[in-house]
VOVEXSE-181298 format. One line per 10 residues: for each residue x, y, z of C-alpha. Coordinates in steps of 0.05 Angstrom, whole numbers. Layout:
BEGIN
X,Y,Z | ...
% end
This chain:
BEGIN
508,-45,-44 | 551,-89,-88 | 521,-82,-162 | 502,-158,-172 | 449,-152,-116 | 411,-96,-155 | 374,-150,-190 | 308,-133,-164 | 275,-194,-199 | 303,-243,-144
282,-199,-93 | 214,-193,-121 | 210,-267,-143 | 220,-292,-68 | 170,-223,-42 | 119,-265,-72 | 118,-325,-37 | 88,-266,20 | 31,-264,-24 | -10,-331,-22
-64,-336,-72 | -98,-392,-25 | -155,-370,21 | -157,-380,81 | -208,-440,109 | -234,-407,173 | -231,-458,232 | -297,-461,262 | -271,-465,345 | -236,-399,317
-272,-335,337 | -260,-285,273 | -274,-213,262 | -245,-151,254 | -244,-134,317 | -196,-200,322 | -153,-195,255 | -120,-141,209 | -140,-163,136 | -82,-192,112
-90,-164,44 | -86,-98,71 | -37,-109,119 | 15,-131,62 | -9,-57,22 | 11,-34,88 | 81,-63,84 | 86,-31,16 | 73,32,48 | 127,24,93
173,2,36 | 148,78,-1 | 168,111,65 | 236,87,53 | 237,120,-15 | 225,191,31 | 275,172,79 | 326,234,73 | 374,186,111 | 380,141,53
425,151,-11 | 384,194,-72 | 387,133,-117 | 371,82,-61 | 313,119,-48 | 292,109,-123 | 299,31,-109 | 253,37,-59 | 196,69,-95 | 224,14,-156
215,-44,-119 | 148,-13,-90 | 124,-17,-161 | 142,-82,-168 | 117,-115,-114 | 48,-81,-113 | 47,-104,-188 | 60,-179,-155 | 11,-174,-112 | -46,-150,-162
-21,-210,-209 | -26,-272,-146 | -66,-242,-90 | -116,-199,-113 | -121,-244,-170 | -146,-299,-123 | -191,-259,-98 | -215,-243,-167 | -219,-315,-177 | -261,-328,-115
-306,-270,-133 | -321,-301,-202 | -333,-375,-169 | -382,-343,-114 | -346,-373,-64 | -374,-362,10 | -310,-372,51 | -287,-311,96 | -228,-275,108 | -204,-287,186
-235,-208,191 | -301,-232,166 | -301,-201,99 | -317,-231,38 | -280,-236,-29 | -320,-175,-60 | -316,-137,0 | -239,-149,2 | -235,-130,-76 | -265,-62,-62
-223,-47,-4 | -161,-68,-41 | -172,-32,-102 | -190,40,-56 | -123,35,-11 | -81,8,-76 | -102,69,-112 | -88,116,-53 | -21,82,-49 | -3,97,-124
-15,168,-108 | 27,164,-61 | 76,132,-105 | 76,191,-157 | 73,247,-106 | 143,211,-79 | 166,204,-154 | 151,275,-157 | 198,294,-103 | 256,247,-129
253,280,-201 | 271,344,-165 | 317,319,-120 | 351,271,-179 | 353,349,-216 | 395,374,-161 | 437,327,-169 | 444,337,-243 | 409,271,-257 | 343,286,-295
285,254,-330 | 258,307,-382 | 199,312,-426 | 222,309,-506 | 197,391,-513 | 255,410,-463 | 311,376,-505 | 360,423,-534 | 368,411,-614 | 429,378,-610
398,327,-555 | 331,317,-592 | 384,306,-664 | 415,247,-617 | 344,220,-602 | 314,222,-671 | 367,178,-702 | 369,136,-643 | 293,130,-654 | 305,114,-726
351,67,-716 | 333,19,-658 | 262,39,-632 | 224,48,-698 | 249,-18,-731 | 217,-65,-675 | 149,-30,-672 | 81,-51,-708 | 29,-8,-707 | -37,-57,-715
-102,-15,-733 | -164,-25,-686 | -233,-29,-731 | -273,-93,-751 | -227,-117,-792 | -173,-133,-744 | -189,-167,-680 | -158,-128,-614 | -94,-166,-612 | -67,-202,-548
-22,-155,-496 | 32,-195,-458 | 30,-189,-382 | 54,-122,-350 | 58,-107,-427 | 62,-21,-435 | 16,2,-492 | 1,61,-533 | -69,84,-566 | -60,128,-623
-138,164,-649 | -108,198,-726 | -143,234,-786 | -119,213,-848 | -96,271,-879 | -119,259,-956 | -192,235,-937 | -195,265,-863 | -215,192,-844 | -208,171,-767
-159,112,-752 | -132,88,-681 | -78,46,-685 | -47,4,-628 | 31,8,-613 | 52,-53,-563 | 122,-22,-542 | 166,-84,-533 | 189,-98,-462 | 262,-115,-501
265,-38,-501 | 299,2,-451 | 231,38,-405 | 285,90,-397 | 337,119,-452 | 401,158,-433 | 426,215,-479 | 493,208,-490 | 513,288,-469 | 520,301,-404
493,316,-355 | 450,251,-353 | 387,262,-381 | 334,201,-383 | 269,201,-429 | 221,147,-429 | 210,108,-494 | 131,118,-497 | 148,189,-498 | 204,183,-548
157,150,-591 | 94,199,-586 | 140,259,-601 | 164,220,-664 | 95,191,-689 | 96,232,-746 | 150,184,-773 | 109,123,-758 | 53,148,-778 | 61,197,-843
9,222,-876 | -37,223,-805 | -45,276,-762 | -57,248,-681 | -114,276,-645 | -97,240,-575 | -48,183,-562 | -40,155,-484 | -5,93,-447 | -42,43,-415
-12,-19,-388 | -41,-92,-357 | -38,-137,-312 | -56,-211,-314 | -72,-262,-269 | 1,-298,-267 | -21,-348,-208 | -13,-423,-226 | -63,-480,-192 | -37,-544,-189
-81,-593,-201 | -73,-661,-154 | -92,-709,-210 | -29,-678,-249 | -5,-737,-270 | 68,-715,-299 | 81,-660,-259 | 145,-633,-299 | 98,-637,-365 | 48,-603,-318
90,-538,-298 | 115,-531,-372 | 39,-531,-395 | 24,-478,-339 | 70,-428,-350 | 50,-431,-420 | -26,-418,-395 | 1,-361,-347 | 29,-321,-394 | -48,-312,-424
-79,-311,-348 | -148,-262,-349 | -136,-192,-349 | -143,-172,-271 | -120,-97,-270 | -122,-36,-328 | -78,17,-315 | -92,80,-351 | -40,145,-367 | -69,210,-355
-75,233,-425 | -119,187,-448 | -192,197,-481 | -252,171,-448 | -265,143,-513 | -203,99,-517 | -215,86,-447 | -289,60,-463 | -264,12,-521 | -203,-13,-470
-248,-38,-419 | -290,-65,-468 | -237,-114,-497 | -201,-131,-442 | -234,-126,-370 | -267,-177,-347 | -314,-193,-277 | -288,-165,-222 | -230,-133,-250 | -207,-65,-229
-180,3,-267 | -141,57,-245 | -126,133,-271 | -52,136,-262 | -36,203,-255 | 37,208,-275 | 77,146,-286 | 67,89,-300 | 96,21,-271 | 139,47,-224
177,-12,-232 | 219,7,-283 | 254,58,-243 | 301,0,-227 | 343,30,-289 | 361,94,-271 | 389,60,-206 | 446,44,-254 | 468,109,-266 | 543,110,-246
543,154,-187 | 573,114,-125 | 560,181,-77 | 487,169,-83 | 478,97,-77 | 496,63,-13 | 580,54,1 | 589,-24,-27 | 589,-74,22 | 635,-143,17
616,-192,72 | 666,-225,110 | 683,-299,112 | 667,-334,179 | 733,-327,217 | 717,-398,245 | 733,-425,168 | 796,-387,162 | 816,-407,234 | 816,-482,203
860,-464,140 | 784,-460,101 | 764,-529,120 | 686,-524,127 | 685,-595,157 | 744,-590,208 | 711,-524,227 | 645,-559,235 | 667,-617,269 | 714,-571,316
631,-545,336 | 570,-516,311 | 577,-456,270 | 526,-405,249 | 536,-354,194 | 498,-292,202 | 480,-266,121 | 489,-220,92 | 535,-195,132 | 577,-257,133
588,-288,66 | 544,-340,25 | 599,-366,-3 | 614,-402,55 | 551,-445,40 | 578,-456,-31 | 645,-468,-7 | 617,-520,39 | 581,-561,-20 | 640,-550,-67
689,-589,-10 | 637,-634,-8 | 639,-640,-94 | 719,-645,-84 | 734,-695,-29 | 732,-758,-42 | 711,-781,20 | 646,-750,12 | 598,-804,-12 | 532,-770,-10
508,-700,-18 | 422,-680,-10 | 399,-608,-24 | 336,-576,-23 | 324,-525,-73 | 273,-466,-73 | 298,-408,-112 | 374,-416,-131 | 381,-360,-179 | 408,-357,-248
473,-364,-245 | 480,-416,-179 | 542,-435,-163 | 500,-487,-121 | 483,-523,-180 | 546,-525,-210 | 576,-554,-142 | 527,-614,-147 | 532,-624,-219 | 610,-629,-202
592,-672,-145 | 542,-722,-189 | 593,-721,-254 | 645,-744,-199 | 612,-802,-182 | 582,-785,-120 | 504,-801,-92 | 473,-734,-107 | 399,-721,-101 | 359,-649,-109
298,-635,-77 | 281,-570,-137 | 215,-549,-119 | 182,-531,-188 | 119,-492,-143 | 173,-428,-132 | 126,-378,-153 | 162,-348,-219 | 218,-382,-207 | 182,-440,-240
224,-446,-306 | 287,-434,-287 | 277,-496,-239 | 256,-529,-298 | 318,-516,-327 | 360,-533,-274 | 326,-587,-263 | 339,-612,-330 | 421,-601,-316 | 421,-637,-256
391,-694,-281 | 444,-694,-348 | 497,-701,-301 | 467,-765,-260 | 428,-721,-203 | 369,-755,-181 | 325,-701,-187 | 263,-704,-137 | 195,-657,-142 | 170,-669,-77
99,-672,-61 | 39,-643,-115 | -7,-613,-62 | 58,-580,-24 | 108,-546,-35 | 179,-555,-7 | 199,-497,33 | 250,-530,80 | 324,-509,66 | 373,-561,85
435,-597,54 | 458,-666,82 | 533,-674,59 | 549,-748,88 | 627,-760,96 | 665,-829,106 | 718,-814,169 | 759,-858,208 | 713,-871,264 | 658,-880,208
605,-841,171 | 591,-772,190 | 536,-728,170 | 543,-647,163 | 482,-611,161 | 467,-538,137 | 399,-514,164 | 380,-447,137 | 330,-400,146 | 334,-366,63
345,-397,-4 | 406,-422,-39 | 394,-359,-71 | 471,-311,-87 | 435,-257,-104 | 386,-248,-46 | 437,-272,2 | 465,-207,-10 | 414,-162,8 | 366,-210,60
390,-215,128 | 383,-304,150 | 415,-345,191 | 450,-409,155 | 469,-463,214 | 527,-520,204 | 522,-576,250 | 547,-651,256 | 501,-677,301 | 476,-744,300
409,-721,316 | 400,-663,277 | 434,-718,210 | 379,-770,227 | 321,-719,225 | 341,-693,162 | 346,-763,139 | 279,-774,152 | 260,-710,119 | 291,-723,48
263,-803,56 | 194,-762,71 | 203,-722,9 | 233,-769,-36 | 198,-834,-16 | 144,-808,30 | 164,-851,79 | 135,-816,140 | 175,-793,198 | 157,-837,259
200,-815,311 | 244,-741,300 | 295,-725,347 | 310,-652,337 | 271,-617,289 | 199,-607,282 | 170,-610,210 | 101,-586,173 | 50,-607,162 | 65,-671,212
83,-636,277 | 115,-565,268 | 40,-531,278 | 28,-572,348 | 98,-561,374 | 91,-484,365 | 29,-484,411 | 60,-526,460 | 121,-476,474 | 66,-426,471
29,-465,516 | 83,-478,559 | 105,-400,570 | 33,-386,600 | 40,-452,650 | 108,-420,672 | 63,-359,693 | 7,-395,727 | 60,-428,759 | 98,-356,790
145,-365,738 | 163,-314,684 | 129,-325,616 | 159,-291,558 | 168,-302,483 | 205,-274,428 | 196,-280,357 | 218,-257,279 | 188,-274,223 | 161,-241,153
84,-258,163 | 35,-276,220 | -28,-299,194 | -56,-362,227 | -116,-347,268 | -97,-414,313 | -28,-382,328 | -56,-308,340 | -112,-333,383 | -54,-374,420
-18,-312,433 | -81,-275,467 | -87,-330,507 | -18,-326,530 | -16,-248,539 | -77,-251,568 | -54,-303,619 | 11,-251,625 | 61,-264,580 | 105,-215,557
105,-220,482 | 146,-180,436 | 148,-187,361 | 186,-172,299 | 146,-186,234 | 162,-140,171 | 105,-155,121 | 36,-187,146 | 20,-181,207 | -62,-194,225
-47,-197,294 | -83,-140,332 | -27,-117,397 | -41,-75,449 | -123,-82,454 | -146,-90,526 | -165,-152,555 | -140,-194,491 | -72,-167,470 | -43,-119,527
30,-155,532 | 39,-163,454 | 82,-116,419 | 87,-125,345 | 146,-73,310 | 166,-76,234 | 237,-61,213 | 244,-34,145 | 322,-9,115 | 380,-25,73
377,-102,86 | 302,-146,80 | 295,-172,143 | 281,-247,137 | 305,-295,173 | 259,-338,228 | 285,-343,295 | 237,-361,362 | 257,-353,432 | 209,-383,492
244,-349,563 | 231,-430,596 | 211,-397,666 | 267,-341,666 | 269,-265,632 | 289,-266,556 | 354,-263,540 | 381,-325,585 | 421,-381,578 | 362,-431,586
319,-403,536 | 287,-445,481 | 310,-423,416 | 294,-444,348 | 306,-418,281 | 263,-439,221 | 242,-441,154 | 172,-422,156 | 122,-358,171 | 71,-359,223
25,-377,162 | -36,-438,143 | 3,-444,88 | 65,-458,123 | 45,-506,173 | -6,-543,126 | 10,-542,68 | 95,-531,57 | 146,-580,87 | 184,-531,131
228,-548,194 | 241,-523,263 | 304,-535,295 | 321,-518,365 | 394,-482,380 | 428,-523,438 | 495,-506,432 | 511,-451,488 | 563,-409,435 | 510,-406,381
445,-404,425 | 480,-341,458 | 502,-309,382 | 432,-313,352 | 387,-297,414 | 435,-244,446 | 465,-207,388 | 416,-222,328 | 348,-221,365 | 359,-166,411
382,-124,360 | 329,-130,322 | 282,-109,388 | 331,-48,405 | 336,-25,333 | 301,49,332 | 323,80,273 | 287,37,215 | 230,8,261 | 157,24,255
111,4,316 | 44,-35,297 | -16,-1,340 | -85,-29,351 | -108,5,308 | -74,-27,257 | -30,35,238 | 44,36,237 | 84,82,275 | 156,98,250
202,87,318 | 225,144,349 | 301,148,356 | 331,153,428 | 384,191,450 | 437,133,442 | 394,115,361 | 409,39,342 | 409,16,273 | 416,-60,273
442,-64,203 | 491,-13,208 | 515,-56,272 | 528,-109,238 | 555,-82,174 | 608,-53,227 | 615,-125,272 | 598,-180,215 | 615,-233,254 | 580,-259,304
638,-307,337 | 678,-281,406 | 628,-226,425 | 579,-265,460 | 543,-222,506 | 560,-151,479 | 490,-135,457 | 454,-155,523 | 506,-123,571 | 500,-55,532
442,-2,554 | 398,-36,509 | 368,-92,543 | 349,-61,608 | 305,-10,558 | 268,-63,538 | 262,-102,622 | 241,-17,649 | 182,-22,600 | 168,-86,628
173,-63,702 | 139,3,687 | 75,-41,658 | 74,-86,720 | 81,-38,763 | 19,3,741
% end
């Protein structure tokens, strides 16, 4: 993987919008229950499970396997500080509202806090078996009393000189208040004697997260030690004249959700305020090493933990997270070989003219196995020509360093209509769209915030071009964020079009946005929370009056989360009316498949490997067998989610053009159905089964790491062996 996507932070940043902190409002026509719904909460730990597989997976790179158990850290640490969080909050307000499973907040606390802790056991028993394997490989993370002297001479002076001056030890007794610990802040507790008077003293050590978690010795072979452990083993020297009796780590985590408030008057002002507030959010979750006295313990809960926060005995290390660094240790044959996307062959076929290659016909760039920089390149054209007169973006997450931006600054500064939809509700993405924000609007971009009570999900530019026969609009509809970094590493679909239809809905979606003038009459796409929701049921709807009606009723679908009870009880009624249902959701999935008389003809897989799967793409069969020409196929924005269909603007467009229908629903759908060699099967039970190679294994991301391009090979997917797999099991179930 190329070394600028191993910025786990934008991976973990967009995780999170998987973890809503809202509740869910049950619907009272909706019958709920467990025996209906997975919990969702524990259905996303269940994800996280999968993820930790990966870090076992022998199949995988040594170091890529460390990634895995990193980002597992990291996004388990996420979800304590939204989800579990919310539920914290919900539990402290004595709210009455249910999960769709029928359990309440406190009951959902409980079960969360017994399967998170059975996960981080998990996590160090995996650690444990990468420190040996990393040991073979002469890569090693040692404990300070196995150092040789000339290593531990190294460490001392490298203590000396840039650990011990940015430490400060605060004492713990009446006389000093217990000082404030930032979020995900890494502690130490220090109980001493005082040597001349034998009195006892415990001193707190915040280790500042400007320190490296990990430090390499400069000798070879590379040898890690962790800073807390650097700076136990040389307390003496911060602490002379004591003796320690017991020292241990302990870290937090904080409630780092932010509410916005409706009557928020100056919403910018608003956000700046929040973050402010987040960064002192209620303690939610202790975390506790496994040297630490009970006594210590006792006067750590007592300071910090609050109602209905948890604690947990971590028996080994500590946020996993931070494992992220030794990633970076320069050995290429244990990381996976370094991938460079290609650049759409359409482009280059037009001498790298995005328009001419647009208006020659739609075009659809498969990521990341096709490049992102198309997408820049297509906004930087639209900066540079001069017969370009009006550019609109939407921007969710954009990174740090977004070449986006700087096209539309270069757009606005030369003299062009720019406008930027930056949604400042990006959870923890918040203040860098602040900043950019702020740019944007120095260089004459009129900078829009979209809605208080939603956020704007929907990711489309309008790039509006004056040609002889008159003004043209190119559209990009796309199914991530203007993101470089995750663009690298998360597989979406980014769709160029010029048609007139497809321009005047998008129109109407910016004038929704930045005028909330209200769609009347839309074309093309479908949009939440004004129709996207209703039009979902009705191709549901429609699949189960092609099978009353002797027709065949089948529907396909991808997404990251199902959790709307309308939706899932939608789907029973269409598999119990016999529809053939198959679908691919990696994280939440409260769907119950495969339960007699309400879910027989649903098949719900997960696919978990090099690439996060996340792009949205629906197929509806339209009275024929999937994959066919006729089929209905949209790709999207949004989850399967309340909170995408009420409360986000999100689109749905429908793929009409034959070339790209046949590219996205024969090549990228059905590989992701035929993949069996980093798939896990979802079972009633709610258990996930990892996919049992055949004899001819598919991996869809090694497929298309080897074919990135999707143009010329039509059908090559759905005439292979493949397909007819999928149609047997079909046959085999109707028969019986």
């Amino acid at each position: 993987m190329d070394k600028p996507a191993t910025d786990t932070s934008a991976v973990d940043s967009d995780l999170a919008d998987d973890i809503d902190s809202s509740p869910y409002v049950g619907d009272a026509e909706i019958e709920g229950g467990s025996d209906r719904y997975f919990n969702r909460e524990l259905s996303w730990l269940g994800f996280n499970e999968r993820v930790i597989e990966e870090a076992q997976n022998s199949s995988h790179p040594l170091l890529e396997r460390v990634r895995f158990l990193s980002i597992s850290g990291s996004n388990l640490d996420e979800f304590f500080m939204v989800r579990f969080a919310g539920l914290v909050g919900q539990y402290r307000q004595n709210i009455e509202e249910r999960s769709a499973d029928g359990l309440t907040a406190s009951q959902q606390l409980h079960a969360i806090a017994e399967h998170a802790d059975k996960l981080m056991g998990n996590q160090q028993l995996v650690w444990d078996e990468l420190l040996k394997s990393l040991a073979s490989e002469d890569i090693f993370v040692r404990s300070l009393d196995t150092l040789s002297a000339e290593k531990l001479s190294w460490l001392e002076q490298h203590f000396v000189d840039q650990i011990f001056p940015v430490l400060t030890p605060q004492a713990l007794d009446p006389a000093h208040p217990f000082p404030f610990i930032p979020n995900k802040g890494l502690s130490l507790v220090f109980d001493l004697i005082r040597e001349s008077d034998n009195r006892n003293i415990r001193e707190l050590v915040m280790i500042p997260s400007g320190l490296p978690r990990f430090i390499r010795l400069p000798l070879e072979p590379a040898t890690y030690v962790s800073v807390e452990s650097v700076i136990q083993f040389y307390s003496g020297r911060l602490f002379p004249g004591y003796k320690v009796t017991n020292s241990g780590l302990f870290r937090i985590i904080r409630d780092s959700d932010i509410e916005v408030e409706e009557e928020a008057e100056d919403l910018v002002r608003y956000f700046r305020s929040a973050i402010k507030r987040r960064r002192r959010g209620d303690v939610i979750r202790l975390e506790i090493g496994p040297d630490i006295s009970d006594s210590i313990v006792a006067m750590l809960r007592g300071n910090l933990l609050t109602e209905g926060a948890t604690e947990s005995r971590v028996d080994g290390l500590i946020s996993l997270g931070d494992l992220d660094l030794l990633v970076e240790e320069d050995r290429p044959d244990l990381k996976f070989t370094p991938y460079s996307p290609r650049f759409p062959e359409r482009i280059r076929d037009h001498s790298g003219d995005c328009f001419a290659a647009i208006r020659d016909k739609d075009l659809v760039v498969h990521h990341p196995y096709e490049s992102f920089e198309v997408v820049i390149e297509f906004l930087r054209q639209a900066a540079a020509d001069p017969d370009v007169v009006a550019i609109k973006q939407t921007l969710y997450r954009a990174g740090k360093q977004s070449a986006v931006i700087r096209a539309l600054i270069d757009a606005a500064e030369a003299g062009k209509s720019v406008t930027a939809v930056v949604e400042l509700k990006a959870r923890f993405d918040e203040e860098q769209n602040l900043l950019w924000a702020s740019a944007l609007e120095r260089a004459g971009v009129q900078v829009v915030y979209g809605f208080i009570e939603w956020k704007t999900h929907a990711k489309i530019s309008m790039v509006v071009r004056k040609e002889a026969e008159g003004y043209r609009t190119y559209c990009h509809f796309g199914t991530g964020n203007y993101h470089p970094i995750t663009a690298k590493i998360y597989t979406d679909i980014s769709f160029f079009t010029d048609d007139p239809k497809a321009a005047r809905d998008a129109a109407q979606l910016f004038n929704y946005i930045t005028g909330y003038v209200e769609p009347k009459e839309l074309e093309l796409i479908s949009m939440s929370p004004r129709d996207l929701r209703n039009n979902l049921m009705g191709l549901i709807e429609q699949e189960i009056a092609n099978v009353r009606n002797g027709k065949p009723g089948m529907i396909w679908a991808k997404m990251n989360s199902l959790v709307d009870p309308a939706l899932i009880e939608k789907l029973y009624q269409a598999s119990n009316a016999g529809v053939d249902i198959d679908l691919v959701v990696r994280g939440i999935c409260c769907l119950r498949p495969g339960v007699s008389g309400m879910s027989d003809n649903i098949r719900v897989k997960s696919v978990i490997g090099r690439f996060l799967e996340h792009s949205r793409i629906w197929a509806f069969g339209n009275g024929s067998e999937l994959p066919n020409d006729d089929a209905k196929l949209f790709i999207s924005s949004a989850d399967w989610m309340p909170r995408n269909l009420d409360r986000r603007v999100e689109y749905m467009i429908p793929i009409t053009n034959r070339t790209v229908h046949d590219q996205i629903l024969d090549q990228v759908m059905v590989a992701n159905l035929i993949d069996d060699e980093q798939s896990w099967e979802l079972g009633a039970d709610g258990s996930y089964t990892r996919v049992k190679p055949s004899d001819k294994p598919f991996n869809l991301h090694r497929y298309f790491m080897t074919n990135p391009s999707l143009s010329g090979r039509g059908k090559a997917l759905k005439k292979s062996n493949a397909v007819p797999r999928l149609s047997l099991r079909r046959r085999k179930k109707r028969a019986e």
